[in-house]
PDB file of N, CA, C and O in Angstrom:
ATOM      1  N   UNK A   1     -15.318 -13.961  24.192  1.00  0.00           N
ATOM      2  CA  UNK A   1     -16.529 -14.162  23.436  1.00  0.00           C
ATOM      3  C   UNK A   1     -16.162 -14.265  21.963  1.00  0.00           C
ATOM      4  O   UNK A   1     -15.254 -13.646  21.408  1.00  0.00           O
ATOM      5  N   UNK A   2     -16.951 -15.089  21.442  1.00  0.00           N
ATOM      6  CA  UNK A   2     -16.773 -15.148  19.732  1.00  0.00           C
ATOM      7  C   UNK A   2     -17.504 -14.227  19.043  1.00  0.00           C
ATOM      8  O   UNK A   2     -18.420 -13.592  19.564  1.00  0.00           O
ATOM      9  N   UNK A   3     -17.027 -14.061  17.450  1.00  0.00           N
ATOM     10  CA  UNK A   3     -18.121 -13.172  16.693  1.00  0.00           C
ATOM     11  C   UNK A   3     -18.229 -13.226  15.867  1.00  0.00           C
ATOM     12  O   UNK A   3     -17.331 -12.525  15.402  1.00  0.00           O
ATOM     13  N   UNK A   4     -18.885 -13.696  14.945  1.00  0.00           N
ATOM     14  CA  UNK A   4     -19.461 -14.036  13.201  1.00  0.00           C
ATOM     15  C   UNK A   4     -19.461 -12.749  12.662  1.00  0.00           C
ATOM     16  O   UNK A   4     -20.378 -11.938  12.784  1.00  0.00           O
ATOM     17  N   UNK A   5     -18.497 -12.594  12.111  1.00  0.00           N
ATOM     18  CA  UNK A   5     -18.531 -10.758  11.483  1.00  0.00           C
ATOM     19  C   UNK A   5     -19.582 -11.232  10.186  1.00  0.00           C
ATOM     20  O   UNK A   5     -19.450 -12.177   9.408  1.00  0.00           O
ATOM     21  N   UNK A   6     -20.694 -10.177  10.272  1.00  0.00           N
ATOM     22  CA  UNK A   6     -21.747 -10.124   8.785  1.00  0.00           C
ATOM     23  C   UNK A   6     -20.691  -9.678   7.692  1.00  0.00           C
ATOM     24  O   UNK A   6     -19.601  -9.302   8.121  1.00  0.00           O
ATOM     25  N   UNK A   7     -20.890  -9.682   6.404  1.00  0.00           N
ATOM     26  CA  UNK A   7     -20.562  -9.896   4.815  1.00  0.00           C
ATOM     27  C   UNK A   7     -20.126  -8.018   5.196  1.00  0.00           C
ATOM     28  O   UNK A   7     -19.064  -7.426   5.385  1.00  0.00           O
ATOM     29  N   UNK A   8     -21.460  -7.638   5.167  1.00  0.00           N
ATOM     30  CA  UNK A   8     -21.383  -5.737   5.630  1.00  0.00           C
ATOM     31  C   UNK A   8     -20.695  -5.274   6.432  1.00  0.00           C
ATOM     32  O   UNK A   8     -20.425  -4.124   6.087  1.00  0.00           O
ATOM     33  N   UNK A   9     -20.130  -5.589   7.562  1.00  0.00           N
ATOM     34  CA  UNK A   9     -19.444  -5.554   8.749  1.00  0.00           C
ATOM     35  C   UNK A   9     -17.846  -5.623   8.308  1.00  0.00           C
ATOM     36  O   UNK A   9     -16.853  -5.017   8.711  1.00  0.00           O
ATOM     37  N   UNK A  10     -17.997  -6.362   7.573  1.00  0.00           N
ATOM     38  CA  UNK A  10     -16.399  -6.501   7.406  1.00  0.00           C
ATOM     39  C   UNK A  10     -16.005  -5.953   6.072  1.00  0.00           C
ATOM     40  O   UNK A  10     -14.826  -5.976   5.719  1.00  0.00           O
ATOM     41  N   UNK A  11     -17.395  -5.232   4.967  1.00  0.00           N
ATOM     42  CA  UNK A  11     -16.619  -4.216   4.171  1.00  0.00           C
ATOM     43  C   UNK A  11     -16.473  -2.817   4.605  1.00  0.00           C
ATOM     44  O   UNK A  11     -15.683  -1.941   4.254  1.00  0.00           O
ATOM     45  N   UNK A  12     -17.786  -2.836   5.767  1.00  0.00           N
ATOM     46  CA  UNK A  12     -17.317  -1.274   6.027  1.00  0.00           C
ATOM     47  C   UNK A  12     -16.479  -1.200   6.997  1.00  0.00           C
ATOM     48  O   UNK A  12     -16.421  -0.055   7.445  1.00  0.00           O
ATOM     49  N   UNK A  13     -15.656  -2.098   7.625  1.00  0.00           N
ATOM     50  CA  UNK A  13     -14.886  -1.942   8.471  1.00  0.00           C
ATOM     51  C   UNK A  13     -13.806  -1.651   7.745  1.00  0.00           C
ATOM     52  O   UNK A  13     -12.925  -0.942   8.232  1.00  0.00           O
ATOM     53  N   UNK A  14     -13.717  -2.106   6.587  1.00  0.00           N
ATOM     54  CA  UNK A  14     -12.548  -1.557   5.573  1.00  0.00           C
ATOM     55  C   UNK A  14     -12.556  -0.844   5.144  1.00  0.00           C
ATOM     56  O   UNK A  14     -11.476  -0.297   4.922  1.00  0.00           O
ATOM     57  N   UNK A  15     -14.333   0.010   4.455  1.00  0.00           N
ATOM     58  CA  UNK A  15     -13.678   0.711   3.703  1.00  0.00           C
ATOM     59  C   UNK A  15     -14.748   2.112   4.158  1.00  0.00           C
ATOM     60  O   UNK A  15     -14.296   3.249   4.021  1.00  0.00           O
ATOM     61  N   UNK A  16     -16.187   1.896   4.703  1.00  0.00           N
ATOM     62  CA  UNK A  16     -16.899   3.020   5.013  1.00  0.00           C
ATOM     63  C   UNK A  16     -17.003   2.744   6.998  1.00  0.00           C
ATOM     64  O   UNK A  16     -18.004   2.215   7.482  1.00  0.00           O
ATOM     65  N   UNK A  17     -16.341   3.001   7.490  1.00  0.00           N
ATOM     66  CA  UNK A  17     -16.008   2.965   9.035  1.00  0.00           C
ATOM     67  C   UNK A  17     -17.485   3.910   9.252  1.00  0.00           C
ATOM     68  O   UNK A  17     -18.348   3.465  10.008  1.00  0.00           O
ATOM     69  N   UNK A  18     -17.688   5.177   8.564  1.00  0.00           N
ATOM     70  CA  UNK A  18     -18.898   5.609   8.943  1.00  0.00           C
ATOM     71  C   UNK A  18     -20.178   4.837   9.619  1.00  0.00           C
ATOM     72  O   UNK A  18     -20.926   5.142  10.548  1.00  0.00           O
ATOM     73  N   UNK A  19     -20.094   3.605   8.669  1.00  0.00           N
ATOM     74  CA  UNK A  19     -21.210   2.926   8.589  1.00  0.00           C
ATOM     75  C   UNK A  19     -21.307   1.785   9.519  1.00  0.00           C
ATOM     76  O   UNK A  19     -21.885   0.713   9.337  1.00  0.00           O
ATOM     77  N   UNK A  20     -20.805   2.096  10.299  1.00  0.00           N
ATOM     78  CA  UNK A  20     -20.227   0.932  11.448  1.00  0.00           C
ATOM     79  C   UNK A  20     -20.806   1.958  12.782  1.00  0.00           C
ATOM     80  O   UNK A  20     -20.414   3.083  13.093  1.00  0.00           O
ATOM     81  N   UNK A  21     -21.890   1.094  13.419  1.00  0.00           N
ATOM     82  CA  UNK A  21     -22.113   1.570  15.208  1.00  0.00           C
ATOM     83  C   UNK A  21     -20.845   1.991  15.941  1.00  0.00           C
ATOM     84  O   UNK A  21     -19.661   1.804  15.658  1.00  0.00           O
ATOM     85  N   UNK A  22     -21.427   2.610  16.961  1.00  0.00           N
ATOM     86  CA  UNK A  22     -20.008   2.656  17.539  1.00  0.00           C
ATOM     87  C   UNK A  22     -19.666   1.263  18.751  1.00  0.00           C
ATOM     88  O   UNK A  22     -18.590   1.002  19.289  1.00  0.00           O
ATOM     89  N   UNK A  23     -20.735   0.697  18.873  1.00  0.00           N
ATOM     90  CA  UNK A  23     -20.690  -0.813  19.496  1.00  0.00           C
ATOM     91  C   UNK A  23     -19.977  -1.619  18.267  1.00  0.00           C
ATOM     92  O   UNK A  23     -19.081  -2.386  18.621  1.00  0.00           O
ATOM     93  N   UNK A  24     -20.212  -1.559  17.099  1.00  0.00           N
ATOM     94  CA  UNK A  24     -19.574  -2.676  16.285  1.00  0.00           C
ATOM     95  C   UNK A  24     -18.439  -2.144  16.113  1.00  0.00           C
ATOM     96  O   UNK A  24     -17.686  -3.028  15.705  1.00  0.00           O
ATOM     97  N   UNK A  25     -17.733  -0.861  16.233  1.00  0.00           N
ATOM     98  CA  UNK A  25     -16.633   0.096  15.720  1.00  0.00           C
ATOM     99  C   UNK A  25     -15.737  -0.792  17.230  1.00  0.00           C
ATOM    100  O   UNK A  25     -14.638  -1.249  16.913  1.00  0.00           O
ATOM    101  N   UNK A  26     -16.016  -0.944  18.227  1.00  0.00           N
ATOM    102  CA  UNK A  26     -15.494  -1.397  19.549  1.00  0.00           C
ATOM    103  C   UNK A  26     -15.165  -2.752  19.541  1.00  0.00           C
ATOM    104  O   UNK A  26     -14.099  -3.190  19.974  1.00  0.00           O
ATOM    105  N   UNK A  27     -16.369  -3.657  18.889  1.00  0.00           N
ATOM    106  CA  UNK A  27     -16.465  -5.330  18.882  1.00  0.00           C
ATOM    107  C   UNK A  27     -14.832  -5.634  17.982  1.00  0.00           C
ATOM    108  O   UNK A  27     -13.909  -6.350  18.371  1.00  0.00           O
ATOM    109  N   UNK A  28     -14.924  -4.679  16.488  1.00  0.00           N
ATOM    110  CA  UNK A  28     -14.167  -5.157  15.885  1.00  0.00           C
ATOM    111  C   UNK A  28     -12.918  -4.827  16.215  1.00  0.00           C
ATOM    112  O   UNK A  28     -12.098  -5.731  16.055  1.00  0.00           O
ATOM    113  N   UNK A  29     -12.495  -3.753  16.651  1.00  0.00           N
ATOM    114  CA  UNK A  29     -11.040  -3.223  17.164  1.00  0.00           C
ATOM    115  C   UNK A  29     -10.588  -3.886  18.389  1.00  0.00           C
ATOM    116  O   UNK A  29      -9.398  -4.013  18.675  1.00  0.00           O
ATOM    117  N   UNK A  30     -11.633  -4.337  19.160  1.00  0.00           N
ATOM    118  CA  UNK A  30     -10.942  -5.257  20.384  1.00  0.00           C
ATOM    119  C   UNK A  30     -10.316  -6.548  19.843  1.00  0.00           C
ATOM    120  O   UNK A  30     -10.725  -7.346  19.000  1.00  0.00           O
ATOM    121  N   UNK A  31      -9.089  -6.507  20.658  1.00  0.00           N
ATOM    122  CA  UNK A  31      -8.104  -7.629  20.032  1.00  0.00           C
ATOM    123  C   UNK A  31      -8.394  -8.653  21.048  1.00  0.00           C
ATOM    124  O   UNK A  31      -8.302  -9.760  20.517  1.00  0.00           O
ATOM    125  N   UNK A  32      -8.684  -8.730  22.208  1.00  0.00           N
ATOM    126  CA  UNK A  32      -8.768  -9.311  22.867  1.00  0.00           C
ATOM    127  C   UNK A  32     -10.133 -10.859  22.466  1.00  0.00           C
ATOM    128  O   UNK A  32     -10.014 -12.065  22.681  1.00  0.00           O
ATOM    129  N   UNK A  33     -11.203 -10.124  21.890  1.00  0.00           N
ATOM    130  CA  UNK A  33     -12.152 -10.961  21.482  1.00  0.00           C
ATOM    131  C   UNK A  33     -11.830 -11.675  20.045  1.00  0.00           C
ATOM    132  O   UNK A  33     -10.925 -11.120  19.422  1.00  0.00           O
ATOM    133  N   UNK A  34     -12.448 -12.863  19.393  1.00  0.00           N
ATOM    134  CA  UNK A  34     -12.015 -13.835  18.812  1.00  0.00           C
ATOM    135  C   UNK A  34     -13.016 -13.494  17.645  1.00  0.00           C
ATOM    136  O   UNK A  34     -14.166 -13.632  18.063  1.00  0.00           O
ATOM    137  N   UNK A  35     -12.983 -13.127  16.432  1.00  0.00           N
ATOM    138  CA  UNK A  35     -13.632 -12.839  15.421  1.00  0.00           C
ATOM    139  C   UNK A  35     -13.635 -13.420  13.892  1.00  0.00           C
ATOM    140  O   UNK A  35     -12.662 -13.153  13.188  1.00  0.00           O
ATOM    141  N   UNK A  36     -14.709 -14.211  13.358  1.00  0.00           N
ATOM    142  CA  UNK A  36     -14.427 -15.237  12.736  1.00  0.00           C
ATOM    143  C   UNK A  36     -15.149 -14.714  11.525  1.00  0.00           C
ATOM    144  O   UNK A  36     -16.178 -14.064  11.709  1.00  0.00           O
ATOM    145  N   UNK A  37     -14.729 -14.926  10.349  1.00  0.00           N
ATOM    146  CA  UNK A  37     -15.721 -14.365   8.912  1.00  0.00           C
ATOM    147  C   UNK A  37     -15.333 -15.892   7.995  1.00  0.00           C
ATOM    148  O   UNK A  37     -14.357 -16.573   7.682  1.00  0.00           O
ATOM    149  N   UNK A  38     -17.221 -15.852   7.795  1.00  0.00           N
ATOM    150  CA  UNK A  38     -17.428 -17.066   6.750  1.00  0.00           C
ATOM    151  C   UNK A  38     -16.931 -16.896   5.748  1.00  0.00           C
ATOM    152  O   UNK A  38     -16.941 -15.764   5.264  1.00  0.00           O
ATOM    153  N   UNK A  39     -16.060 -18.424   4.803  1.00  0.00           N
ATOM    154  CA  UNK A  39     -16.028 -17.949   3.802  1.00  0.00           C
ATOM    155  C   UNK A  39     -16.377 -17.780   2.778  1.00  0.00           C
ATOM    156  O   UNK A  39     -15.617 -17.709   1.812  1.00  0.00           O
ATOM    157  N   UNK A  40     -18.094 -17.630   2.704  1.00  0.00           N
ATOM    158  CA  UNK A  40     -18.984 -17.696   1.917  1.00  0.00           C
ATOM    159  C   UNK A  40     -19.326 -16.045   2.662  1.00  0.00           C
ATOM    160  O   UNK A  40     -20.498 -15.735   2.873  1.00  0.00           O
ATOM    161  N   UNK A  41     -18.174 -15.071   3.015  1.00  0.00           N
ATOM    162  CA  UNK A  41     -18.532 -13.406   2.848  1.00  0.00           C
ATOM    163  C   UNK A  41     -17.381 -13.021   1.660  1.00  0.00           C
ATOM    164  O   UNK A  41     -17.517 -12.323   0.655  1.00  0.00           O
ATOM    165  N   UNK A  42     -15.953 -13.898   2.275  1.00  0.00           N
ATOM    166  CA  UNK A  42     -15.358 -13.882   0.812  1.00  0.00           C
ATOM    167  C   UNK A  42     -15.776 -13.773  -0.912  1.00  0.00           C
ATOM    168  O   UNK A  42     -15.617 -13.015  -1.869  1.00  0.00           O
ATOM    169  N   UNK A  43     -16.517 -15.296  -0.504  1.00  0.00           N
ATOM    170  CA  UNK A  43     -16.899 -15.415  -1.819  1.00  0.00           C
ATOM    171  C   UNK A  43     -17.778 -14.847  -2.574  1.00  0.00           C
ATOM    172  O   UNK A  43     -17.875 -14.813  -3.801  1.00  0.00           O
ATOM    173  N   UNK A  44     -18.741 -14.172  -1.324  1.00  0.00           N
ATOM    174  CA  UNK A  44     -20.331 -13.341  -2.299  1.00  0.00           C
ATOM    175  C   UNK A  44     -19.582 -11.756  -2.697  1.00  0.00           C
ATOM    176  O   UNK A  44     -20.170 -11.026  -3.496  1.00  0.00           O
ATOM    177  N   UNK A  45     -17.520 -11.067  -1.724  1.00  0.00           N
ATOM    178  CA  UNK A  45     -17.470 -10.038  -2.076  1.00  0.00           C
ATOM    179  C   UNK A  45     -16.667 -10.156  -3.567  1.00  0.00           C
ATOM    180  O   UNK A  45     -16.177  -9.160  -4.098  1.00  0.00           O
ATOM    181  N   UNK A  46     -16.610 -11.289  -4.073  1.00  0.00           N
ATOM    182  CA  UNK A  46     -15.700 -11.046  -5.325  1.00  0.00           C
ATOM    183  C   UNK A  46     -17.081 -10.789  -6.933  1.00  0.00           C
ATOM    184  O   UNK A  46     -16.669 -10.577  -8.074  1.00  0.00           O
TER     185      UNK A  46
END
């Protein structure tokens, strides 16, 4: 399955893990699934 990581998703996966479900804490650590970030999440984190 694919997955559009949100802008939020992929800072707190870096930096507040708290703030991450424990379904999204699972989505993102599985290596097996294919996970894609726009790069217009790049650009809105600079």
């Amino acid at each position: 399955m694919n997955y559009l990581v949100d802008t939020h998703a992929l800072l707190w996966m870096m930096f507040e893990h708290k703030k991450l479900s424990q379904n999204a804490k699972e989505i993102l650590s599985d290596k097996s699934l294919h996970k894609f970030i726009s790069i217009t999440s790049l650009w809105k984190s600079l």
